[in-house]
FIVOVEX-547824 format. One record per residue (C-alpha): residue in three letters; x, y, z. Coordinates in steps of 0.02 Angstrom, whole numbers, padded with zeros to 5 digits, always signed. Each point is the difference from the previous one (the first is absolute). Example, Ala and Ser with C-alpha at 12.3 -4.5 7.8 and 13.67 -1.06 7.14 Angstrom:
<nodes>
ALA+00615-00225+00390SER+00069+00172-00033
</nodes>
This chain:
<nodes>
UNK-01096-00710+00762UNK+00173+00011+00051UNK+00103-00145+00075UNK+00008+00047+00173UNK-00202+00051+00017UNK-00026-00194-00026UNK+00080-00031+00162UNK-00119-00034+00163UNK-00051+00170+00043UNK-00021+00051+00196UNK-00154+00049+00061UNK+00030+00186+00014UNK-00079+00130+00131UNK-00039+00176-00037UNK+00099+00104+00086UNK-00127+00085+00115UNK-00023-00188+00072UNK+00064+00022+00149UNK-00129-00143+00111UNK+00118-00135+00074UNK+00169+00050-00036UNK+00062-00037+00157UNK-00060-00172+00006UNK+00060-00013-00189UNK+00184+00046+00064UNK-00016-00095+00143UNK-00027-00158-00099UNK+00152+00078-00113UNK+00125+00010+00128UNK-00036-00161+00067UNK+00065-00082-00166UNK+00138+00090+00019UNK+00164-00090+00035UNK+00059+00108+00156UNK-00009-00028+00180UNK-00146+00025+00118UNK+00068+00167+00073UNK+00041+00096-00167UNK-00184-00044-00058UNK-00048+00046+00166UNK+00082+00165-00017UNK-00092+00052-00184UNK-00160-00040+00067UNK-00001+00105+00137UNK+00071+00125-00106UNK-00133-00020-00142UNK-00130-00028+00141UNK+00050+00206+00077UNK+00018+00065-00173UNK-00168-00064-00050UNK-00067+00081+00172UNK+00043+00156-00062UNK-00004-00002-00189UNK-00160-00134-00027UNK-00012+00043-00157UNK+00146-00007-00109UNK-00050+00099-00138UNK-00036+00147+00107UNK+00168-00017+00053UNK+00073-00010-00170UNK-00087+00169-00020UNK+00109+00074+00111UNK+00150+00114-00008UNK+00165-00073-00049UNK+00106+00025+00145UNK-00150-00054+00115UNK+00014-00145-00064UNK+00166-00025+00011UNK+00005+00051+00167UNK-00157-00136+00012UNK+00109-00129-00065UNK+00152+00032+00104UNK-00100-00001+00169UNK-00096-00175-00039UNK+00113-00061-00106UNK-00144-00062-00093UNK+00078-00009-00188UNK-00021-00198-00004UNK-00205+00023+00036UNK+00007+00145-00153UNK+00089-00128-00101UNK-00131-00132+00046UNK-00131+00113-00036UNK+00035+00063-00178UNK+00050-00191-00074UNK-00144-00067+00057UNK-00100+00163-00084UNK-00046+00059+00139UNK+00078+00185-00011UNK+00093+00110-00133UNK+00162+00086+00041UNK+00031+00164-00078UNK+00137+00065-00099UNK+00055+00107+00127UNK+00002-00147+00117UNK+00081-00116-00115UNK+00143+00153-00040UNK+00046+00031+00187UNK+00050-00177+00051UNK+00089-00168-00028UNK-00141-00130-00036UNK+00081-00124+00096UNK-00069-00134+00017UNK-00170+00036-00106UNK+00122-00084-00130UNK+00005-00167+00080UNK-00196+00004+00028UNK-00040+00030-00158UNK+00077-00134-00098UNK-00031-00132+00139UNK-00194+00057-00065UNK+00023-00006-00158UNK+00154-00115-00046UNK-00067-00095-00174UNK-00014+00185-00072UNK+00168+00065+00089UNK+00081-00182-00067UNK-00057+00059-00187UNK+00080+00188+00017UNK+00165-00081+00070UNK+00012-00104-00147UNK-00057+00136-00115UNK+00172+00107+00082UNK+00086-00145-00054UNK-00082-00002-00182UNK+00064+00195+00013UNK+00182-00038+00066UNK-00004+00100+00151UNK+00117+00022+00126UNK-00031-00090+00184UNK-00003+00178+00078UNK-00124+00082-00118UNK-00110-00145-00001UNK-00022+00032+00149UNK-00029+00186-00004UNK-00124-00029-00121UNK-00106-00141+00074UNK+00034+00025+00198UNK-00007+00176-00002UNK-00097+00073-00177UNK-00129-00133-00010UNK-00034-00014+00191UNK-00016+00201-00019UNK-00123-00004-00122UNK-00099-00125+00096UNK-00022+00093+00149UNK-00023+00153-00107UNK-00155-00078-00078UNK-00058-00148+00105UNK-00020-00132-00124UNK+00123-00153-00065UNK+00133+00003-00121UNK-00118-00073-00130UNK-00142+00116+00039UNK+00117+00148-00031UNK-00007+00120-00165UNK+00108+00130-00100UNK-00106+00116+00087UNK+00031-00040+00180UNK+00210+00024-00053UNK-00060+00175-00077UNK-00087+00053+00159UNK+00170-00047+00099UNK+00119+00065-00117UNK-00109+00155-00004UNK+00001+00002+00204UNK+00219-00031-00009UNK+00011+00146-00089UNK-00115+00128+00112UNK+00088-00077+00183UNK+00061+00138+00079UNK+00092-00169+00101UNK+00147-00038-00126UNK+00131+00085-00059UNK+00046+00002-00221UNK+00102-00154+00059UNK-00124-00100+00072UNK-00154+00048-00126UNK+00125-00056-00129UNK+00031-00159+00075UNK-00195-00024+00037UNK-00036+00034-00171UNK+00134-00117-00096UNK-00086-00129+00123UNK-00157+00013-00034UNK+00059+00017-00172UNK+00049-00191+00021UNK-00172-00053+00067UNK-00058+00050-00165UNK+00123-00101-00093UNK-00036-00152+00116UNK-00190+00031-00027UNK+00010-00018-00184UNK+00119-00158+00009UNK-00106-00094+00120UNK-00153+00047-00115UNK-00105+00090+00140UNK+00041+00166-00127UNK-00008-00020-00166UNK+00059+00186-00036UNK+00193-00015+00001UNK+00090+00137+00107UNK+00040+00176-00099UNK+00159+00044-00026UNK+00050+00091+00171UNK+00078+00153-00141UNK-00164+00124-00013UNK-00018+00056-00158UNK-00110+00151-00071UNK-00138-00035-00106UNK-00012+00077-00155UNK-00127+00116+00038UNK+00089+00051+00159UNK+00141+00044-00115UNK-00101+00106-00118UNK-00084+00096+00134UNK+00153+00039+00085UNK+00069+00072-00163UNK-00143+00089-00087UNK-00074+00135+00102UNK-00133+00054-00149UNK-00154-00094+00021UNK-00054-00008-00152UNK+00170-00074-00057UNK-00015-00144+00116UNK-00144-00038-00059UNK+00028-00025-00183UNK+00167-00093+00050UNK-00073-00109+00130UNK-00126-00053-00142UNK+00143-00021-00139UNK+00081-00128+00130UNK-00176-00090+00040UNK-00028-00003-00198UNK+00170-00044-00047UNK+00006-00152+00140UNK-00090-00124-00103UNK+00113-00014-00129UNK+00155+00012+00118UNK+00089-00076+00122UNK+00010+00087+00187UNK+00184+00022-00033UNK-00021+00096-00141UNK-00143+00102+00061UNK+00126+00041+00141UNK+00135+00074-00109UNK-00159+00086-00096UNK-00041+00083+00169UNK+00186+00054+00047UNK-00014+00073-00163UNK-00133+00088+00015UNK+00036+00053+00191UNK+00160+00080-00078UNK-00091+00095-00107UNK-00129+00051+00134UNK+00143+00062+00110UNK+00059+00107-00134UNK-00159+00094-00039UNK-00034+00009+00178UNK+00164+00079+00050UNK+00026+00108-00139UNK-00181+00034-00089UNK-00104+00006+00137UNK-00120+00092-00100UNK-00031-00166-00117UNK-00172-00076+00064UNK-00017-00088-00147UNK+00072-00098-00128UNK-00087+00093-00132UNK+00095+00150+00037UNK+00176-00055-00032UNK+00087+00081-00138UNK+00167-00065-00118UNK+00102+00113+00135UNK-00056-00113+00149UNK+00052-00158-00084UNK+00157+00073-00067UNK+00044+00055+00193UNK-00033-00173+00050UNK+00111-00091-00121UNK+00134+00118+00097UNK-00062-00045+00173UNK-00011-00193-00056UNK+00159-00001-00036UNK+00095+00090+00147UNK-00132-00036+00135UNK+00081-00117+00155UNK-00077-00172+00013UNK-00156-00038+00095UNK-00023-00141+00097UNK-00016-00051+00217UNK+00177+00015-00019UNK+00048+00214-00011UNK+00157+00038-00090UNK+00078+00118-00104UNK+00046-00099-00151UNK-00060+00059-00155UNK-00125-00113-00091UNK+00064-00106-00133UNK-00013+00007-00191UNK-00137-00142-00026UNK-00096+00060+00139UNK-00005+00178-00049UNK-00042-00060-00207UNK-00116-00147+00095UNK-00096+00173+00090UNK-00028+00079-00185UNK-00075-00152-00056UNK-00122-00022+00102UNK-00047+00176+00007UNK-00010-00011-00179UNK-00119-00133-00007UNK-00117+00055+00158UNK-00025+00160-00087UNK-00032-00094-00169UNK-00107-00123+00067UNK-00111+00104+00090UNK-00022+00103-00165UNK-00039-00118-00103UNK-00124-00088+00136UNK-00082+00193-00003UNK+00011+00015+00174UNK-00076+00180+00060UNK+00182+00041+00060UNK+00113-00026-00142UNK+00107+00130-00077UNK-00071+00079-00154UNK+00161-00055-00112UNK+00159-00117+00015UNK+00106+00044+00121UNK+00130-00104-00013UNK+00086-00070-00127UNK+00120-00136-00063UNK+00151+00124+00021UNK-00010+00041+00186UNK+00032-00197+00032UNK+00196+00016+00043UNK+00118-00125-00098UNK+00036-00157+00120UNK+00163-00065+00011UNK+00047-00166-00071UNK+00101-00055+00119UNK+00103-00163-00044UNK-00037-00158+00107UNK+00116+00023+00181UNK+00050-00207-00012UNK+00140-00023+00087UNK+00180-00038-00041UNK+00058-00189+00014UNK+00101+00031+00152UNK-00121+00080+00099UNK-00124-00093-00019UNK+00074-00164+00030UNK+00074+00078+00182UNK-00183+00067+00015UNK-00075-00170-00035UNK+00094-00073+00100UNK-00010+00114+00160UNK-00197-00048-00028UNK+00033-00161-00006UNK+00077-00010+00175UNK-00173+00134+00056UNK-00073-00083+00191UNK-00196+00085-00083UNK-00061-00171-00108UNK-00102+00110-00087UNK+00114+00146-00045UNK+00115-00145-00069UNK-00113-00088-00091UNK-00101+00132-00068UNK+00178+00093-00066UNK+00048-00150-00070UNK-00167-00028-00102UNK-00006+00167-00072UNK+00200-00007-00032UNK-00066-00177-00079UNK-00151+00055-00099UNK-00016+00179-00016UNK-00144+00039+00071UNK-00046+00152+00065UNK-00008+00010+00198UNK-00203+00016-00020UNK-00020-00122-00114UNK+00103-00103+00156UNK-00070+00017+00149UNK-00165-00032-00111UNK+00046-00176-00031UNK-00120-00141+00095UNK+00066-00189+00042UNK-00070-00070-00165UNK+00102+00093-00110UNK+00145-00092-00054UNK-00071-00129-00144UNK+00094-00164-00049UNK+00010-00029-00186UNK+00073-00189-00006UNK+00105+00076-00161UNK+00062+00150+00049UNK+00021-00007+00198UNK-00082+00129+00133UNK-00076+00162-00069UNK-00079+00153+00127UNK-00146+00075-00056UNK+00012+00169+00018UNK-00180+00079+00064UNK-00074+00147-00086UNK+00107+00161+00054UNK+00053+00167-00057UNK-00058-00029-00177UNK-00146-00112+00032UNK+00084-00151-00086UNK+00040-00114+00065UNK+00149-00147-00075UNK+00115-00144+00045UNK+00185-00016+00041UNK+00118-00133+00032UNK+00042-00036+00191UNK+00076-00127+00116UNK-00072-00075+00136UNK-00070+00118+00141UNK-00057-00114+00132UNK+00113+00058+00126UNK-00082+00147+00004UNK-00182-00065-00004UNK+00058-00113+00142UNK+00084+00128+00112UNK-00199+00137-00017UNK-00077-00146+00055UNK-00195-00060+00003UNK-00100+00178+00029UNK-00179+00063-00033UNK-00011+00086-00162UNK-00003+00171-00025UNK-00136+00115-00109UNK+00095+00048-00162UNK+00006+00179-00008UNK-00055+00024-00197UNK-00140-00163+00001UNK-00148-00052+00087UNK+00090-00175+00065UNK+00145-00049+00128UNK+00147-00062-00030UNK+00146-00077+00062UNK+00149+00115-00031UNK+00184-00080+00007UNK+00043+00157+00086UNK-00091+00016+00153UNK+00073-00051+00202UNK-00108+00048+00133UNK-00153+00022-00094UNK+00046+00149-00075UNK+00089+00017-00174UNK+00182+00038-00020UNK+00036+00193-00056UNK+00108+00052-00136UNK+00081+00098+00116UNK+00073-00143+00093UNK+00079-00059-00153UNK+00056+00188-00051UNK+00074-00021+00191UNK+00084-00174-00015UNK+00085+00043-00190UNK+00072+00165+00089UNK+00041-00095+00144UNK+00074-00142-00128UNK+00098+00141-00089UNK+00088+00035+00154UNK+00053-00172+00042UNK+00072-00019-00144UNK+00107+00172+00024UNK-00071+00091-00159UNK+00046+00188-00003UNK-00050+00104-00155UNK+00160+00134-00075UNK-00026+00109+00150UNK+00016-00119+00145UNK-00163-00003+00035UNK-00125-00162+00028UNK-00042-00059-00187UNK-00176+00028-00011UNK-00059-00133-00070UNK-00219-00044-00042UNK-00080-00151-00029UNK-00050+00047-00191UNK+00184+00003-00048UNK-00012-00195+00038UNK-00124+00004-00129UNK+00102+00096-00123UNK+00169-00113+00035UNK-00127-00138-00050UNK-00036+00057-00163UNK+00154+00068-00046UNK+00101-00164+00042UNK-00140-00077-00112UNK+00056+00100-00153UNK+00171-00019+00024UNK-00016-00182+00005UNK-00090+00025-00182UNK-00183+00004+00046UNK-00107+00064-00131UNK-00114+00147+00034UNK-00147-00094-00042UNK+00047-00125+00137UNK+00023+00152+00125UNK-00151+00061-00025UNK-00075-00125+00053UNK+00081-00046+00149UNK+00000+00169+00070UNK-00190+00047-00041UNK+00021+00140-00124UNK-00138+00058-00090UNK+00101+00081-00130UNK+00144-00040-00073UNK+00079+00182+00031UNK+00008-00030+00181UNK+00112-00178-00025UNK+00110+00112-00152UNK+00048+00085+00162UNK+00078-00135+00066UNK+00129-00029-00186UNK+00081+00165+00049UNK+00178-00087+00021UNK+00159+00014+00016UNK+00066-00166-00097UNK+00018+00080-00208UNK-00102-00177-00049UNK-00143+00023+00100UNK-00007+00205-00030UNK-00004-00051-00198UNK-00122-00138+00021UNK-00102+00137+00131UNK-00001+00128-00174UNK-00057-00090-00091UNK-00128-00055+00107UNK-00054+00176+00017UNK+00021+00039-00172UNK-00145-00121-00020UNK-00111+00033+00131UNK+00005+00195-00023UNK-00101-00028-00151UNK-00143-00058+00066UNK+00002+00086+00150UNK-00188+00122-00006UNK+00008+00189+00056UNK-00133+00015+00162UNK-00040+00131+00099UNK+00114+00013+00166UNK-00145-00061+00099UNK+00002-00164-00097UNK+00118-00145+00008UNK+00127-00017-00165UNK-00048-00182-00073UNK+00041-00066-00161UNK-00146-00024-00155UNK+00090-00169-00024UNK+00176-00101+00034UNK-00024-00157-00064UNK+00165-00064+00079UNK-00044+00022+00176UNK-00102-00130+00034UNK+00082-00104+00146UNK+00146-00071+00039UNK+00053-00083-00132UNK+00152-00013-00120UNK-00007+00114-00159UNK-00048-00116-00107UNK-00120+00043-00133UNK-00108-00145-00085UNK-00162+00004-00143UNK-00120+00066+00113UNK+00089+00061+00183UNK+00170-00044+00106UNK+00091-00152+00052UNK-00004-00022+00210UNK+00131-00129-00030UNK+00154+00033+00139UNK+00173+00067-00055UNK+00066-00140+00065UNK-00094-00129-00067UNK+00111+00064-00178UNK-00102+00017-00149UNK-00175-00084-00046UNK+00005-00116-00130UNK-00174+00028-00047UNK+00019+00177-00013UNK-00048+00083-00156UNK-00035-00184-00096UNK-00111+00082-00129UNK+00102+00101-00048UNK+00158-00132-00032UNK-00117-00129-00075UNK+00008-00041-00178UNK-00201-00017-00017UNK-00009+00185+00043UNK-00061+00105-00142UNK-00001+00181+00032UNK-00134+00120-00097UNK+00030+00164-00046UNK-00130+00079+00090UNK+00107-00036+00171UNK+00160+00073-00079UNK-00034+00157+00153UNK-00008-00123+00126UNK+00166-00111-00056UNK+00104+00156-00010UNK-00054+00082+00167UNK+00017-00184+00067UNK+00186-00007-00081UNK+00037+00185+00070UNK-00029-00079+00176UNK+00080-00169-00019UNK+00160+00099-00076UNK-00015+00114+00173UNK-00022-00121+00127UNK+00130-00110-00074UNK+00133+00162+00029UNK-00091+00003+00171UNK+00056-00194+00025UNK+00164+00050-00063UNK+00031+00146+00131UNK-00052-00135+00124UNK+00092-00150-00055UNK-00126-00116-00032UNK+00084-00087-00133UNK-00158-00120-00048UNK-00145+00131-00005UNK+00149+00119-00098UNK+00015-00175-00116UNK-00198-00028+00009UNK-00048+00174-00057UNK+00114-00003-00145UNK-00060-00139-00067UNK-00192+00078+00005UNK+00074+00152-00075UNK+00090-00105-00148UNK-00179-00090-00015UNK-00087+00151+00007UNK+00101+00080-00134UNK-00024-00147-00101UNK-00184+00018+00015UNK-00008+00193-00040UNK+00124-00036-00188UNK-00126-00141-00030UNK-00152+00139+00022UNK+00088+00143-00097UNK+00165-00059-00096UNK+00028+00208-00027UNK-00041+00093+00160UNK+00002+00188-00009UNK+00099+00101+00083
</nodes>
C-alpha cells in the first residue's frame, strides 16, 4: 500500500450521482470566504445551469464548443469544478485540452491537502523548480484528476497512459503544446514513484525500438526472422540485454543486405560462400545505422564486430541442428578484418592540467565530480554512473577505497579515492531506483530528480570544459576531447610514475594482461625497455583462440595484485616500495640451518634466475635495498647450488 492511500480517504460519488448537488454546493459556497453577493451570484448561476442541464453527465456528453459556449453563458466553471472533486462528474480530455483549469487547482488540493502536502515535498526530494512544481501538481495532477475522477492516491500508471494516449490524439493543441503536456505528465510519473503511490519508476522519455522491432524492420524473409528472432530468445539467457542488442544490430545489418540485394534468399539455408564474401564488402563500406541518419562510413571494429557475430549465429545454429542452418561453414576465421591497436589517447601534461582545471571551476556538481573521479580512478564512465552511496570503503590502514560495481567485464575491483561527500551531500535523500542489470534498487550517486545522470551530460560538460579552458587541436578547431581519455591519462601517469603492470591491472579491471601491456607503450627509453621485456615475457604464454574468443594467458604467475615484485619460497611479497626492503624476506634461504637437497637443485636455479632479474629490475628503478636484498639471496643461493653440485655442467 503506498504512502499516500493510508491517508483518510473521502467518501467518493459515482459520477452519474447527480441527487442533491445543489444543496451539496450550496453548503460549499457557504464555507467559502467571499461576500454574500458573489455567492449569491454562483448560485443563481448553478441554480439556471442545473435548470437546463440536470444532469451533468448528459451534459458532459455533449459537443465541445456547446459546452464552451455553455460555460461562457452561465459562467458555471466553479459548479464543474465542484462537481468533479467531490466525484461527482468526469471531465474529458477534450474538455480538459480546450481550457485553463482555473481554479479546479485550488479546489482540489484544499480536498485533498495531506496527499498534495506529500507530492510538494516529494518535488522537493526531486529538486524542482518553483514554476514546474507547479505545472506538474496544479496543472498535470489536477488534469488527471478530473480526467479520471478519483484522488491522487487512488490514481494508477494506467489512468497517465489513458491521458497521455488522449494528448496525443487532441486535435486541440498544437506540437508545442502536446509537447509541453507530455513532459508534464511525464513529471507526474516521476512524482508518483517518489511519493510511493507508483512503484514503477518513469521510462526514459527517449523511445527506443525493441529488438524485435529492429529485426522485423530489417528482414523482410519470414522465414529468416524467424530463425533469428529465436537465436536472440535462445542466446538471451546467457547474455546480457546489451549484448543481445549489438547481436541484433548485427544481425539487422545483415538482414538489410540480403534484403536489398538478394531478395531471392528466403532462407538461410540457401546462402552460398559468394553471399558471405559480398557481405564482408558491404560490412565494411556500408554507412552507419542508428535513429541518427548519416553518411559516415561505419568504423573498423564495428564492421569486424558484424563478421563476428555472423560467424557465430551461423555456427551456432549449425551445430544446435536447427532445420535452417547452412549445409557447410560459411564463414571463416579469415573474413574477420584485422582491428587496429590503437595506442591509449591519454593526454599530454599540459592539457590536461588546463582541462582539469576548467572542470574544476564546472557550475554541474555532477559533471565535476564525476570527471574528477574517473580522472582519479580510471574507471570507465559505466562503471561510474553505476556506483551506489555505499561504495567508498574505509580500511583504517590504507585510507578510503571505491568499490567499483560489476561493469563492462563483469568484475568488479577496488581503487583508492578521497573523500566524496560533497557530492553525496549535494544528490541529496531520494527514493531508490530499480538497477537496470538486478532484481533490487539501489541508490545511485548519480541520480538528481529521480532520474539517473547520462553519460552524455558528462560527454557535454568535458566538451564544454575543453572549451573553457581554450583547447584547439593543430587545425584550430575545438579539441575533441572524451571522457575515456581521462581514463587513459590515469594509467599512463601511473606507469610513468613506475607502477608495475601487475599493479595496473588491477586497478584498472583488466582481465588480461595484454590489455594493461597497452598501456607500457611509452615514450620515456626506461619504461619502453622495462615494457619489452615485459612483453617478451608475456608473449610466451599468451594461447592462440579463435577470433570469437577472448586472448587470455594459460598462466602468469606474476600478476597477481598489486604488489611489489618480490618473489619469496612459495608466492610474492605485498610489502610497499616505500616501506624499503623486508627484513624477513627470503630468511631460509640466508640461514645457516638451511640444508639444501639435490632433488630441489631445478627449483634453486629457476629461483636464482628470478632473484638475479628482479634485482636488475630494482636496479633500473633505484631501489637501492631490494637491489642490496636480492643480491644477497642470489650470493646465498649460489652458495646453496656449489654445496648441491661442486661441478655443474654446462
Amino acid at each position: 500500500m503506498s504512502v499516500l492511500a493510508c491517508q483518510p480517504a473521502t467518501t467518493r460519488r459515482s459520477p452519474a450521482d447527480q441527487v442533491g448537488i445543489l444543496d451539496a454546493y450550496r453548503d460549499f459556497c457557504a464555507r467559502l470566504t467571499r461576500g454574500a453577493d458573489a455567492i449569491g451570484l454562483r448560485l443563481r448561476l448553478a441554480e439556471a445551469f442545473l435548470a437546463t442541464h440536470p444532469d451533468l453527465t448528459v451534459w458532459m456528453a455533449r459537443p465541445l464548443d456547446a459546452r464552451l459556449a455553455d460555460l461562457r453563458r452561465f459562467g458555471t466553471w466553479p459548479l464543474i469544478c465542484f462537481a468533479v472533486v467531490t466525484g461527482r462528474l468526469r471531465c474529458d480530455a477534450d474538455l480538459l485540452m480546450a481550457r485553463r483549469l482555473g481554479g479546479l487547482g485550488r479546489l482540489a488540493e484544499d480536498e485533498y491537502g495531506s496527499e498534495f502536502t506529500l507530492l510538494r515535498q516529494a518535488a522537493s526530494r526531486l529538486s524542482w523548480g518553483p514554476q514546474f512544481t507547479e505545472q506538474v501538481i496544479r496543472q498535470a495532477v489536477v488534469t488527471v484528476i478530473a480526467f479520471t475522477g478519483r484522488p491522487p492516491a487512488a490514481l494508477t500508471l494506467a489512468d497517465l497512459d489513458a491521458l497521455d494516449a488522449a494528448i496525443e490524439a487532441s486535435p486541440r493543441l498544437d506540437a508545442v503544446a502536446r509537447h509541453t503536456r507530455h513532459k508534464q505528465l511525464h513529471g507526474v510519473r516521476e512524482l508518483f514513484y517518489e511519493a510511493r503511490i507508483s512503484h514503477t519508476p518513469a521510462p526514459s522519455r527517449r523511445v527506443s525500438t525493441s529488438n524485435a522491432t529492429k529485426l522485423a524492420n530489417a528482414v523482410a524473409a519470414p522465414e529468416i526472422l524467424r530463425t533469428m528472432t529465436a537465436y536472440l530468445d535462445t542466446r538471451s539467457a546467457q547474455l546480457r540485454p546489451g549484448s543481445i542488442a549489438g547481436i541484433t544490430n548485427d544481425l539487422a545489418c545483415f538482414g538489410e543486405f540480403l534484403t536489398a540485394h538478394h531478395p531471392e534468399i528466403t532462407r538461410l539455408v540457401d546462402l552460398t560462400r559468394a553471399h558471405i564474401e559480398a557481405f564482408s564488402i558491404f560490412a565494411r563500406t556500408r554507412p552507419q545505422r542508428g535513429h541518427r541518419v548519416n553518411t559516415r562510413t561505419i568504423g573498423a571494429s564495428a564492421a569486424a564486430h558484424t563478421m563476428i557475430t555472423l560467424r557465430c549465429f551461423l555456427d551456432d545454429i549449425t551445430s544446435w541442428n536447427w532445420a535452417d542452418a547452412p549445409t557447410r561453414r560459411l564463414v571463416f576465421a579469415s573474413d574477420i578484418p584485422r582491428q587496429p591497436r590503437p595506442l591509449p589517447r591519454a593526454l599530454s601534461t599540459d592539457i590536461d592540467t588546463a582541462l582539469m582545471t576548467a572542470v574544476g571551476q564546472h557550475p554541474d556538481p555532477f559533471i565535476r565530480h564525476g570527471l574528477t573521479i574517473i580522472r582519479g580512478t580510471g574507471l570507465r564512465i559505466g562503471e561510474l554512473l553505476d556506483l551506489e552511496l555505499d561504495c567508498v570503503i574505509d580500511y583504517a590502514t590504507t585510507g578510503s577505497w571505491l568499490r567499483v560495481p560489476l561493469g563492462k567485464l563483469a568484475t568488479e575491483r577496488a581503487v583508492p579515492l578521497d573523500a566524496i561527500d560533497a557530492l553525496a551531500h549535494h544528490r541529496g535523500p531520494q527514493r531508490a531506483l530499480p538497477h537496470p542489470r538486478y532484481d533490487r534498487d539501489a541508490d545511485f550517486l548519480f541520480a538528481e530528480g529521480g532520474r539517473r545522470v547520462t553519460s552524455a551530460r558528462l560527454r557535454r560538460g568535458l566538451r564544454e570544459a575543453a572549451e573553457t579552458a581554450g583547447l584547439t587541436g593543430t587545425d584550430g578547431t575545438p579539441l575533441k576531447v572524451v571522457p575515456h581519455q581521462l581514463r587513459h591519462t590515469y594509467a599512463t601517469t601511473l606507469v610513468n610514475a613506475g607502477m608495475s603492470l601487475p599493479a595496473l591491472m588491477a586497478l584498472l579491471g583488466h582481465q588480461t594482461p595484454e590489455m594493461t601491456l597497452r598501456y607500457a607503450t611509452l615514450a620515456s627509453p626506461t619504461l619502453r625497455t622495462d615494457y619489452d621485456t615485459a612483453m617478451g615475457k608475456m608473449r610466451r604464454q599468451f594461447t592462440l583462440t579463435p577470433a570469437t574468443r577472448p586472448v587470455a594467458p594459460d598462466s602468469v604467475t606474476w600478476l597477481h595484485s598489486e604488489m611489489l615484485k618480490t618473489r619469496v619460497a612459495h608466492g610474492y611479497c605485498s610489502r610497499e616500495p616505500a616501506a624499503e626492503a623486508c627484513p624477513y624476506a627470503n630468511i631460509c634461504e640466508n640461514c645457516d640451518s638451511y640444508v639444501p637437497s639435490a632433488e630441489f637443485a631445478p627449483i634453486l636455479r629457476a629461483q636464482l634466475a628470478d632473484v638475479e632479474a628482479l634485482r636488475d629490475d630494482a636496479t633500473e628503478r633505484g631501489w637501492n635495498s631490494e637491489t642490496a636484498r636480492h643480491t644477497r639471496v642470489a650470493e646465498s643461493l649460489t652458495t646453496h647450488l656449489r654445496a648441491i653440485d661442486p661441478h655443474p655442467s654446462t
